[in-house]
N, C-alpha and C positions, 0 to 999 in steps of 0.2 A: 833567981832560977835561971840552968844557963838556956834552955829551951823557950825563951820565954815568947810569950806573940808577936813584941817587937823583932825578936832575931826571925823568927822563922817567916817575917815579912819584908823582912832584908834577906833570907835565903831563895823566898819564892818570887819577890818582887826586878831580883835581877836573871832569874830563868826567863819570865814572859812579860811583863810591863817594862821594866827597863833594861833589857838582854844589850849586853854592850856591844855586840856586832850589829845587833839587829837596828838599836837606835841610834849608836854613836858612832855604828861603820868602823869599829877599831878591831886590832887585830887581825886585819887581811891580810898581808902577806904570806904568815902561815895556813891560815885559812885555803887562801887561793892553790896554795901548794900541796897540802899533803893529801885535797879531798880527792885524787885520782885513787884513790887504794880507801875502804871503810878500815882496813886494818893500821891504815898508818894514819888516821884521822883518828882511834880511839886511843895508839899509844900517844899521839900530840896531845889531844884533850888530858888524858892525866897527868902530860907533863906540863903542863900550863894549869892547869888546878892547882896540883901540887906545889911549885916554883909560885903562884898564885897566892896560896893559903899561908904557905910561911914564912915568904916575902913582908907581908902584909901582919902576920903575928908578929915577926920582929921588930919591923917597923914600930910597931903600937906599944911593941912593951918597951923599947929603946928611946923612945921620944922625948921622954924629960931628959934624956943626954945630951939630944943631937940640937945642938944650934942653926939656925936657921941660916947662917951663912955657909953651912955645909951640908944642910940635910941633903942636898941633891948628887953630892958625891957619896955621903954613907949608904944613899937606897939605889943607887947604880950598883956602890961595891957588894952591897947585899943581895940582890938582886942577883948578880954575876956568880957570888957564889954559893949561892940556892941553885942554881941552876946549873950550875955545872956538875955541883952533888946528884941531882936528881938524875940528869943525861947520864950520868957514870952510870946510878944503878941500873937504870934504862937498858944504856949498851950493857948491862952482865946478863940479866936475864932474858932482853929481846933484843939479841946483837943484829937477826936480820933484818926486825924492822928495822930498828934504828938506821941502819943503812939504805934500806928504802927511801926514810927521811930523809937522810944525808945530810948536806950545814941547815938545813932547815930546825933542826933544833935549837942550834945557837942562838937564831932569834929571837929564842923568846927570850932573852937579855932584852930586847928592843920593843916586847911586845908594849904597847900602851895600853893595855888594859890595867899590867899590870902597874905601871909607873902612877895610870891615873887613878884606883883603886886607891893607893897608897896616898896620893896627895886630895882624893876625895873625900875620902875616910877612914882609911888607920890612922893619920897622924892626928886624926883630933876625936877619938874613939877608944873606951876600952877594948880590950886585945878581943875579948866575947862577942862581943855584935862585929869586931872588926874581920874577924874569922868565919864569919856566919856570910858577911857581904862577900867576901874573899869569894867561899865556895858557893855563893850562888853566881856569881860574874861565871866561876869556872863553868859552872855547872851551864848557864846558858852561853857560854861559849861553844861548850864541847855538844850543847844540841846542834846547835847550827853545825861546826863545821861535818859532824860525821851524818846530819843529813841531806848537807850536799853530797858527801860522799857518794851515800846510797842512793842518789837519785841518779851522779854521774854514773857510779857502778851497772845501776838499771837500766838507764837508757843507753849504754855505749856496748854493752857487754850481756844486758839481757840475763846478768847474775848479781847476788849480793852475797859478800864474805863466802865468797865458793861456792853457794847455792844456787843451780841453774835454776829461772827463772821462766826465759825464754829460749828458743832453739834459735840459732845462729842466723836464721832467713827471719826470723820476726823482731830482728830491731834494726834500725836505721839510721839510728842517732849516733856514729862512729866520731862526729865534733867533740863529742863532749867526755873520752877519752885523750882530747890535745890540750895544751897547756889553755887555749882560748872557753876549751869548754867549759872551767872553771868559774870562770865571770858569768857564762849564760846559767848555769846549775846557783849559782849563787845570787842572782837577778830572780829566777825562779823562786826558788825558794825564801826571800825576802820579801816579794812580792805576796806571796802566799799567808805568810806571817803577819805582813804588816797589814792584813783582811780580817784575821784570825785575831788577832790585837787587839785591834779596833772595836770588833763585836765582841770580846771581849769582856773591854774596860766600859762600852756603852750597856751593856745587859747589867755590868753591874751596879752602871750609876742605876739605873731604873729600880733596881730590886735594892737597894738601900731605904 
C-alpha cells in the first residue's frame, strides 16, 4: 500500500519532529533571502519541494546503476538538472516573482537539504517512502521559511500578502524589512517551534 503508516510518518515526522531547518539548520541561505516578500517565499518553497521530490525519486530508482565512486557527481548533475527544469517552468508562469527571487533560485542546486535527503534516504530506500520523506523535508521546509515571511511581512509592513493589517503609525519594527531582519524573524520563529516541539513530542511520550 502506497499510503501506508510508515510513509505518512516519514511525511509528517519531517514537517514537525525532524523539520530540516528547524533541527538541522539547513537550507538557510534561501531561507534567509526570499523571506522579505510571503510571495517569494511560497514560489521558493515549491521550487525546492519539487527539485526536492524528484531529485530524490531519481536518485532511488537510479541507484542499482550508480557506483559509489561516482554517485556524487550523478546526484549533483541531477540535481542541477531538476532544477533548472523546474526554474524554466517558474520563469514561464511567475516571471515577476522569479525576479523578485533573482540568483536566489539557483541555489537550490546547493541546497543541503536536498543533497542530504538523498544520501540519508533515497539511496538506500524504495522510490515510495523515498518520495514520501522528499515531500515531508519540502513540506517542513516551506513552513518555516514562509512563516518567517509572514512574521517579517507583519512586523515591518503591518501587512501579509497585500492585506493590511496594521495602519502605518502602528508598527515599528522597520529592521526586519532589512537584509539583518531575516536572522531576527528566523531566531524568532525557531525559538518558538523548538517550545512547540518539545511539548510536543513530551505529551506524547505520556499518552503512549
Amino acid at each position: 500500500m502506497i499510503v501506508s503508516n510508515k510513509n505518512k510518518k516519514l511525511l509528517t515526522s519531517n514537517i514537525f519532529e525532524n523539520n530540516p531547518v528547524v533541527c538541522s539548520l539547513l537550507g538557510l541561505c534561501s531561507s534567509l533571502a526570499v523571506t522579505n516578500s510571503l510571495k517569494s517565499s511560497v514560489l521558493m518553497s515549491i521550487m525546492v519541494t519539487f527539485s526536492l521530490i524528484f531529485s530524490c525519486l531519481f536518485i532511488s530508482l537510479m541507484k542499482p546503476f550508480i557506483e559509489k565512486s561516482n554517485r556524487l557527481i550523478v546526484q549533483i548533475l541531477s540535481i542541477s538538472t531538476i532544477v533548472i527544469l523546474v526554474i524554466k517552468i517558474a520563469e514561464t508562469y511567475f516571471p515577476e516573482t522569479c525576479r523578485e527571487i533573482g540568483p536566489y533560485s539557483g541555489l537550490i542546486i546547493t541546497n543541503c537539504i536536498i543533497m542530504g535527503r538523498i544520501e540519508a534516504f533515497a539511496l538506500r530506500s524504495h522510490f515510495i517512502p523515498a518520495v514520501f520523506d522528499a515531500a515531508g523535508s519540502g513540506a517542513g521546509y516551506s513552513l518555516v521559511i514562509c512563516s518567517v515571511a509572514i512574521l517579517r511581512e507583519f512586523l515591518s509592513q503591518g501587512k501579509v500578502a497585500g492585506v493590511i493589517l496594521l495602519s502605518e503609525k502602528e508598527y515599528l519594527f522597520e529592521i526586519f524589512s532589512r537584509p539583518s531582519g531575516a536572522f531576527f524573524g528566523l531566531v524568532l520563529f525557531l525559538a518558538l517551534s523548538n517550545i512547540i516541539r518539545k511539548a510536543y513530542i513530551s505529551n506524547r511520550e505520556v499518552y503512549r
